[in-house]
py3Dmol code that shows the C-alpha trace and the ligand (Angstrom):
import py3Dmol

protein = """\
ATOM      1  CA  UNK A   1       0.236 -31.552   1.479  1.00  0.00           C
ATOM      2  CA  UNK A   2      -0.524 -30.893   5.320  1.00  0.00           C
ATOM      3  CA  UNK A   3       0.587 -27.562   6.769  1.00  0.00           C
ATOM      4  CA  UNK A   4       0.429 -27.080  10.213  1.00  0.00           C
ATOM      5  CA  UNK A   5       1.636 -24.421  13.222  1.00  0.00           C
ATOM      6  CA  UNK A   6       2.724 -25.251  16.389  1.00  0.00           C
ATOM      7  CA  UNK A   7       5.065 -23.856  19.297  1.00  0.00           C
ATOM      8  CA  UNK A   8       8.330 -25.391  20.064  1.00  0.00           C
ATOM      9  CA  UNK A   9      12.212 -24.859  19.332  1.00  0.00           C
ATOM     10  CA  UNK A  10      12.846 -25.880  15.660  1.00  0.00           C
ATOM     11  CA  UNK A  11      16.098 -27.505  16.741  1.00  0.00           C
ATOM     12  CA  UNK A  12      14.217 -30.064  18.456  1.00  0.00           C
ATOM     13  CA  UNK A  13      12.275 -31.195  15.061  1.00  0.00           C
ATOM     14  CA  UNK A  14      11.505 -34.609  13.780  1.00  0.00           C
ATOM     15  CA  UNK A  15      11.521 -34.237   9.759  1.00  0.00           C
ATOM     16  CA  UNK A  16      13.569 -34.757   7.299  1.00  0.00           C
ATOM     17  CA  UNK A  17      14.655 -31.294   7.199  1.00  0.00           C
ATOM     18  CA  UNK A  18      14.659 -28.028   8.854  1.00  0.00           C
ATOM     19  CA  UNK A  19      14.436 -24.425   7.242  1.00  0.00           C
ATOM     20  CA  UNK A  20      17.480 -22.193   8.881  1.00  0.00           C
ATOM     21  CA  UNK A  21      17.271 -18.154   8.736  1.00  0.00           C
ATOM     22  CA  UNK A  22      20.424 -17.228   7.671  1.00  0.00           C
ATOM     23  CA  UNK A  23      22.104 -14.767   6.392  1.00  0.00           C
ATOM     24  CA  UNK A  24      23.832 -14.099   3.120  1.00  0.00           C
ATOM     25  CA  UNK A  25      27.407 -15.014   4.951  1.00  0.00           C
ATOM     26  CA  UNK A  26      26.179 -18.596   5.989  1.00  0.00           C
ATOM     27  CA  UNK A  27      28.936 -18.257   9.078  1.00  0.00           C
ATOM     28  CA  UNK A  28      26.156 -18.489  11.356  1.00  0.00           C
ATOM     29  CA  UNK A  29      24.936 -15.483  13.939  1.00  0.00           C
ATOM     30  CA  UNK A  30      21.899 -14.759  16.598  1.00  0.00           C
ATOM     31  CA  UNK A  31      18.067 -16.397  16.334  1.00  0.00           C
ATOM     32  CA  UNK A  32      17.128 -19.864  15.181  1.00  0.00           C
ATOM     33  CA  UNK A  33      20.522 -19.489  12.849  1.00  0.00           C
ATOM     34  CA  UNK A  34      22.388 -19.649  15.875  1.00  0.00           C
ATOM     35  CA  UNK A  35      20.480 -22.171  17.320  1.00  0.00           C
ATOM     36  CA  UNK A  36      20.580 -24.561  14.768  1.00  0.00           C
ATOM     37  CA  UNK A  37      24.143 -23.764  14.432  1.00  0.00           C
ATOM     38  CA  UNK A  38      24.629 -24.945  18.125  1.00  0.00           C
ATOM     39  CA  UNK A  39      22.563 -27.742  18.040  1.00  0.00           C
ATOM     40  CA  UNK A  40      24.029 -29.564  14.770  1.00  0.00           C
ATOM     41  CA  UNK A  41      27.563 -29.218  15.871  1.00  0.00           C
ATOM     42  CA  UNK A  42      30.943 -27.457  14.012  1.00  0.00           C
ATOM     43  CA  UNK A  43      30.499 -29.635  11.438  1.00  0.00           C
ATOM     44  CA  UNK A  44      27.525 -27.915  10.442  1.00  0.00           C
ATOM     45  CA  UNK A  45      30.234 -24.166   9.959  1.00  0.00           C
ATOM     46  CA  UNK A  46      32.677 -26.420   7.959  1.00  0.00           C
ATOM     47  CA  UNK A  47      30.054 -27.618   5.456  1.00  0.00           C
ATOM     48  CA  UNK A  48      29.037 -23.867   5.202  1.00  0.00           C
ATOM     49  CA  UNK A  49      32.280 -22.577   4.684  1.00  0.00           C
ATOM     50  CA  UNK A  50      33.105 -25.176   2.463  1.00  0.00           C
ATOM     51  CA  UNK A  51      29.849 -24.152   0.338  1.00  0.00           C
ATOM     52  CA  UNK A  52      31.668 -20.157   0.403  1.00  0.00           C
ATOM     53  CA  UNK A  53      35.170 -21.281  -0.070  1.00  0.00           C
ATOM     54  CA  UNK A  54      33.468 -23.488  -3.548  1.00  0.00           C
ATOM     55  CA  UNK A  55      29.656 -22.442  -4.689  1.00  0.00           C
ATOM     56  CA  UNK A  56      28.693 -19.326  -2.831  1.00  0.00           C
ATOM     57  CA  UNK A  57      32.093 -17.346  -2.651  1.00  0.00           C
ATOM     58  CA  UNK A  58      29.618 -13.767  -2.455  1.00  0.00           C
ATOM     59  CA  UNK A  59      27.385 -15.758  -0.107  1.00  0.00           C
ATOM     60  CA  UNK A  60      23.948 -16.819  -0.355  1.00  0.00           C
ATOM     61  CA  UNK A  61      21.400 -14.474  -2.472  1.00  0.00           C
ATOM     62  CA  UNK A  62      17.996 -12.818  -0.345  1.00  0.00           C
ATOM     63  CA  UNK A  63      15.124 -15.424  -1.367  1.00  0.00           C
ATOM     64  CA  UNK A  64      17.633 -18.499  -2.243  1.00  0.00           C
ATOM     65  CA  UNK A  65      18.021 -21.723   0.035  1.00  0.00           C
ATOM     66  CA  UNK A  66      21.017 -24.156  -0.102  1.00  0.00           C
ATOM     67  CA  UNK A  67      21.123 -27.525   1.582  1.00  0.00           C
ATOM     68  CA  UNK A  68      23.443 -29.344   4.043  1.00  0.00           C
ATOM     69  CA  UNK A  69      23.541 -32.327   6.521  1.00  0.00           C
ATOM     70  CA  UNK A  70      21.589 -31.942   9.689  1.00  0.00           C
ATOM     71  CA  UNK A  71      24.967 -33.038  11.612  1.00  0.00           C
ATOM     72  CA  UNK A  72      23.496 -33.657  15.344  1.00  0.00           C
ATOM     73  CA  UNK A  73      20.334 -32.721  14.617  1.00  0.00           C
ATOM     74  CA  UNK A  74      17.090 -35.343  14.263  1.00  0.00           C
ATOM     75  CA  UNK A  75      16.913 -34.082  10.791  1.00  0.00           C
ATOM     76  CA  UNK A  76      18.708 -35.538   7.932  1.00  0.00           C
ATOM     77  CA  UNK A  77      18.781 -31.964   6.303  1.00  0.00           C
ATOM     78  CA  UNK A  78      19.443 -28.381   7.356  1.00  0.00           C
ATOM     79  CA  UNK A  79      18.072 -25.638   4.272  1.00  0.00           C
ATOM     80  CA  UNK A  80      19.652 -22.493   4.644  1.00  0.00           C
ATOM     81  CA  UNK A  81      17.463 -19.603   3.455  1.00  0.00           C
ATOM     82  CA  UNK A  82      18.025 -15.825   3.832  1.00  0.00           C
ATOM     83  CA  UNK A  83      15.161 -13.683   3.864  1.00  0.00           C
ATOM     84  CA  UNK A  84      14.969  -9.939   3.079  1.00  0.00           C
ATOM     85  CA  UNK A  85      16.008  -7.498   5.510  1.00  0.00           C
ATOM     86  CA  UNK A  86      13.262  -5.099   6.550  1.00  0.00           C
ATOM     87  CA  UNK A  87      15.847  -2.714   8.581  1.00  0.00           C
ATOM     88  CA  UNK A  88      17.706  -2.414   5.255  1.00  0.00           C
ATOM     89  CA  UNK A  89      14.200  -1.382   3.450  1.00  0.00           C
ATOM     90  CA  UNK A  90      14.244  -5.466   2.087  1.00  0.00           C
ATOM     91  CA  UNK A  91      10.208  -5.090   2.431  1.00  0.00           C
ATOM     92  CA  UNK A  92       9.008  -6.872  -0.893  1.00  0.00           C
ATOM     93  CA  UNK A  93       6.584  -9.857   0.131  1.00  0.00           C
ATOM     94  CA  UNK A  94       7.823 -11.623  -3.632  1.00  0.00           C
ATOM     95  CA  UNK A  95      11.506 -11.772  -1.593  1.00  0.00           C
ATOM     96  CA  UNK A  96      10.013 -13.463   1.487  1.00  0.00           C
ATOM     97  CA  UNK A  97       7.788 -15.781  -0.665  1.00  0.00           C
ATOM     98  CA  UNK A  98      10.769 -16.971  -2.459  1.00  0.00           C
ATOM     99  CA  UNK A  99      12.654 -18.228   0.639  1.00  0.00           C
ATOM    100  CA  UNK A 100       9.992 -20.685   1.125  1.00  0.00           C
ATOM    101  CA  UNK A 101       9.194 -21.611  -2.615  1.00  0.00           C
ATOM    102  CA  UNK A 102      13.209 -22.275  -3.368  1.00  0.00           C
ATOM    103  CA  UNK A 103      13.386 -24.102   0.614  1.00  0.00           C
ATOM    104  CA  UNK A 104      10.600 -26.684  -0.605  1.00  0.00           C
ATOM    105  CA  UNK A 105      12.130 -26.913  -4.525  1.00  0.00           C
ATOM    106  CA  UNK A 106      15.417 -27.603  -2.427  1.00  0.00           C
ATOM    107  CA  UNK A 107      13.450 -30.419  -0.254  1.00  0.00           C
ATOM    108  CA  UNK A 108      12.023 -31.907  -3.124  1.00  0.00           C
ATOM    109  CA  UNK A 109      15.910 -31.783  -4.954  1.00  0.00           C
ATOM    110  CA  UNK A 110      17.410 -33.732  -1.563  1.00  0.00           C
ATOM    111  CA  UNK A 111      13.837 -35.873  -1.064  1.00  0.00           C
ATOM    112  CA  UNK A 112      12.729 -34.810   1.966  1.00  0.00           C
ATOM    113  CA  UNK A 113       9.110 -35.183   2.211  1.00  0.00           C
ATOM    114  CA  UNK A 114       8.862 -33.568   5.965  1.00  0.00           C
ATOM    115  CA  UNK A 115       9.915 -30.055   6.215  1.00  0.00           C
ATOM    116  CA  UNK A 116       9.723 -27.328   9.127  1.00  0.00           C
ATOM    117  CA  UNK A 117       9.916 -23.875   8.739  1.00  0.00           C
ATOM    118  CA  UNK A 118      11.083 -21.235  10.991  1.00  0.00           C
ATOM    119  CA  UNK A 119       9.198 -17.478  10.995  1.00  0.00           C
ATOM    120  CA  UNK A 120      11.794 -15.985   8.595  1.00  0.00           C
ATOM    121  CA  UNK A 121      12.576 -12.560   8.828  1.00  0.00           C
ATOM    122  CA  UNK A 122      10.318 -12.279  11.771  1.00  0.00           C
ATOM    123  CA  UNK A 123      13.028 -11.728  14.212  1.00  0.00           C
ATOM    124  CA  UNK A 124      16.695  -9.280  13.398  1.00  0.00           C
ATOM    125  CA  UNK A 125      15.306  -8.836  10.176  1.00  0.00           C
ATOM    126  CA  UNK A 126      11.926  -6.821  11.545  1.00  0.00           C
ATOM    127  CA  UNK A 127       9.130  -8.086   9.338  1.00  0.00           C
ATOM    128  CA  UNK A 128       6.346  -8.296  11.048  1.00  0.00           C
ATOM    129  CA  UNK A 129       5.151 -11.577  11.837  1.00  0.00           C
ATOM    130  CA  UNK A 130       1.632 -11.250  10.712  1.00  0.00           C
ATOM    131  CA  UNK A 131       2.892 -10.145   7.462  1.00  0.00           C
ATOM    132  CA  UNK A 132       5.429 -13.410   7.442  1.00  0.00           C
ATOM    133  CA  UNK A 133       2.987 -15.919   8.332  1.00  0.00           C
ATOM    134  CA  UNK A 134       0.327 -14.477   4.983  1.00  0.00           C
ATOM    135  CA  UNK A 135       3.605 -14.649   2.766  1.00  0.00           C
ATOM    136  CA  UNK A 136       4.668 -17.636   4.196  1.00  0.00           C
ATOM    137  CA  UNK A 137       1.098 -19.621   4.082  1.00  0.00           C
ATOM    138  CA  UNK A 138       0.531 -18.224   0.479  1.00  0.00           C
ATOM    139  CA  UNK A 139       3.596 -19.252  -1.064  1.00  0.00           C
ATOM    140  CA  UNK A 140       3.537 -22.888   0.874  1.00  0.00           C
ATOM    141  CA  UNK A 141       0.126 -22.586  -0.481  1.00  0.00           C
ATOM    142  CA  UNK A 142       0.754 -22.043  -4.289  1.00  0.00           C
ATOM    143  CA  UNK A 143       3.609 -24.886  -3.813  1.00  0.00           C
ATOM    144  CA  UNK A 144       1.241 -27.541  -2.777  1.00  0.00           C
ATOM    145  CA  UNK A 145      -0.690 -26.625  -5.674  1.00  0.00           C
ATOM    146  CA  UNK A 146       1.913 -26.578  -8.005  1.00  0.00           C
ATOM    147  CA  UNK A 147       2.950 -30.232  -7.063  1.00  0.00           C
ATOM    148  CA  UNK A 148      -0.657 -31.070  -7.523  1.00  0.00           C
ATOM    149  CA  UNK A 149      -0.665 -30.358 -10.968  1.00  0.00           C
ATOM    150  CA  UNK A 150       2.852 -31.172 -11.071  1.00  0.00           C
ATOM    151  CA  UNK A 151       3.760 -28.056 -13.551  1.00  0.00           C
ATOM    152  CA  UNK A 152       6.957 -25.452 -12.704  1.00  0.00           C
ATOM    153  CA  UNK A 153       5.563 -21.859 -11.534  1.00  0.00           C
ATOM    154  CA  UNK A 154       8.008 -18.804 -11.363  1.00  0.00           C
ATOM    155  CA  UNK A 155       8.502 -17.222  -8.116  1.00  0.00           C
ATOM    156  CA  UNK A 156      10.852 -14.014  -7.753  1.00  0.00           C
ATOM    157  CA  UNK A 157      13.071 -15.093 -10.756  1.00  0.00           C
ATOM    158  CA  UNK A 158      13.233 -18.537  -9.754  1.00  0.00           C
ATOM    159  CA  UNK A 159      12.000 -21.384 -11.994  1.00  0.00           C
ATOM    160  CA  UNK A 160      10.501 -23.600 -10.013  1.00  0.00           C
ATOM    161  CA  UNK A 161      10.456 -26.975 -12.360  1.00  0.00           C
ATOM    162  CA  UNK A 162      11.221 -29.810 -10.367  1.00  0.00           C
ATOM    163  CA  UNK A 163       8.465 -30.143  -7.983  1.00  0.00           C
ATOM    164  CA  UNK A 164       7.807 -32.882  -8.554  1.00  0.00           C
ATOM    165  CA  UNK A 165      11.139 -34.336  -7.980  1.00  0.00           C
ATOM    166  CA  UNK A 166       9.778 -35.844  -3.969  1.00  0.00           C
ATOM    167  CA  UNK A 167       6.894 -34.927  -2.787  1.00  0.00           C
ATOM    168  CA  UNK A 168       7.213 -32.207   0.162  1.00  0.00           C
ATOM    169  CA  UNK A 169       3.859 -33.749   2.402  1.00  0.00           C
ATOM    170  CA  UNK A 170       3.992 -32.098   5.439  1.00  0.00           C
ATOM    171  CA  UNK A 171       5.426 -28.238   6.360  1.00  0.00           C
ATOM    172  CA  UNK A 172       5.414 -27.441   9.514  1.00  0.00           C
ATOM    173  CA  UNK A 173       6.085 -24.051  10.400  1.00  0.00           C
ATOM    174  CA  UNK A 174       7.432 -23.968  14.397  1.00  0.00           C
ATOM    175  CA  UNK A 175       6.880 -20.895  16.109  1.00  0.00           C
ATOM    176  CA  UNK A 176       8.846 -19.803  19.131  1.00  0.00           C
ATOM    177  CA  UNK A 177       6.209 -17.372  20.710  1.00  0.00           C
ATOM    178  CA  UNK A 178       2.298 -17.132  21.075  1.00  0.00           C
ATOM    179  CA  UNK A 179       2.163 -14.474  18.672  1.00  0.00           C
ATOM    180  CA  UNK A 180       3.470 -16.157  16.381  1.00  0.00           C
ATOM    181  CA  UNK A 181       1.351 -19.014  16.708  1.00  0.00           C
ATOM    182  CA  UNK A 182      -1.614 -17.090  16.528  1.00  0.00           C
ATOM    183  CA  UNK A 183      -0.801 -15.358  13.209  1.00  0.00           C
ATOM    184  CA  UNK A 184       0.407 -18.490  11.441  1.00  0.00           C
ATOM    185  CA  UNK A 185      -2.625 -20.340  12.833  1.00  0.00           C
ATOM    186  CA  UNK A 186      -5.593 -17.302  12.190  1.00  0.00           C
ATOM    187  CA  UNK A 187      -3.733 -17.697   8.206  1.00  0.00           C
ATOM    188  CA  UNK A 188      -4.200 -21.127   8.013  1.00  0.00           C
ATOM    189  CA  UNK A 189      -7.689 -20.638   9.690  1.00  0.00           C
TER     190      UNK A 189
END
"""
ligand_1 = """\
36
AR6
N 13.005 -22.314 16.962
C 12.017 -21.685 16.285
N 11.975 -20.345 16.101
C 12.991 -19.615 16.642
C 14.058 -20.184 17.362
C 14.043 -21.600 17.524
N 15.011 -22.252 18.201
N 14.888 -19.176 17.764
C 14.351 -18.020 17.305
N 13.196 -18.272 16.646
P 15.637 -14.665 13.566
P 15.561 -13.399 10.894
C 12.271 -17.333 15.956
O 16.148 -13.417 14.180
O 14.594 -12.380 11.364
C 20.403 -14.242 12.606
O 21.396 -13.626 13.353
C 12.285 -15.879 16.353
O 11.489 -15.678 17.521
O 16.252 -15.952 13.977
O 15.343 -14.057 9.570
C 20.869 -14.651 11.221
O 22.224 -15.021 11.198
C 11.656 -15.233 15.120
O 10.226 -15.294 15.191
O 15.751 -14.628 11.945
C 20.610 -13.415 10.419
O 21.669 -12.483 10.535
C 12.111 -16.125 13.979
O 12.632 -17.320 14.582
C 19.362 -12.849 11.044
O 19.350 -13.303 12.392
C 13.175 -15.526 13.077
O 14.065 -14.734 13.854
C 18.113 -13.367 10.378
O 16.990 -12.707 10.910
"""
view = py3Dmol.view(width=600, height=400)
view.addModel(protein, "pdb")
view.setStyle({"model": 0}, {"cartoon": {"style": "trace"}})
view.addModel(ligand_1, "xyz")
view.setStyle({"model": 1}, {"stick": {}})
view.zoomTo()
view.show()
């Protein structure tokens, strides 16, 4: 698998699908949630409501990722994650390593081989970004390796067994800010 870092506006991404930072509610709000919300189109809110009004009715679990369509967007798939909150003491690294872990199992379920990630929890939430980007390299990290050797690994409570389902081959995690950058690209030295 190649992971990379670079600057740019997630929105903007060409891969099969991009990681949003949601929150539990899914009805959209501030950050790259409301950007990719805005770039996708309404269409993108009516699949998410639809997933409330039918599989999520007490929204989306801390550390769990859903898919839908990428509506207007270049990718094919939006993956709604919702990392801890570090302003409501949500400060377990295990938490944030599971929004990535279940966003690639989730790739893998929908095949989509190209995946970008966003700096979860860097922004509203209040983790601090060099702690995100060591969570976030390590568990991308232990997923590559886990496809390797195509065996299941166990990551917050989640059984990770199909990872071998498609092969995720490139993560790209797309930083809005040169602090960002920097800490994602010092971790992946
Ligand atoms: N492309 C890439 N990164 C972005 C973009 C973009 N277009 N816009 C912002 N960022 P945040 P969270 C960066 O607050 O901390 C929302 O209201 C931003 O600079 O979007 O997980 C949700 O609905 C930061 O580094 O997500 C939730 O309520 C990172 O993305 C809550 O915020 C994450 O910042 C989630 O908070």
């Amino acid at each position: 698998m190649r992971i990379e870092a670079v600057r740019g506006d997630i929105t903007r991404e060409d891969v099969d699908a991009v990681v949003n930072a949601a929150n539990s509610s899914l009805l959209g709000g501030g950050g790259v949630d409301g950007a990719i919300h805005r770039a996708a189109g309404p269409e993108l809110l009516e699949e998410c409501m639809e997933l409330r009004r039918t599989e999520l009715p007490d929204g989306l679990p801390v550390g769990r990722a859903v898919p839908t369509a990428g509506y207007r967007l270049r990718a094919r798939w939006v993956i709604h994650t919702v990392g801890p909150n570090a302003r409501r003491g949500e400060t377990d690294p295990a938490l944030l390593a599971a929004c990535f872990t279940s966003s690639l199992a989730v790739a893998g379920d929908v095949g989509a081989p190209t995946v970008a990630f966003p700096a979860v929890s860097a922004g509203a939430y209040g983790w601090d970004v060099e702690e995100v980007a060591r969570v976030a390299v390590g568990a991308v990290g232990a997923f590559a390796a886990a496809q390797e050797n195509r065996d299941g690994f166990e990551v917050c409570g989640i059984d990770v067994r199909d990872v071998g389902a498609t092969r995720v081959d490139l993560v790209r995690f797309v930083l809005f800010d040169d602090r960002a950058l920097g800490a994602f690209s010092r971790e992946l030295g």
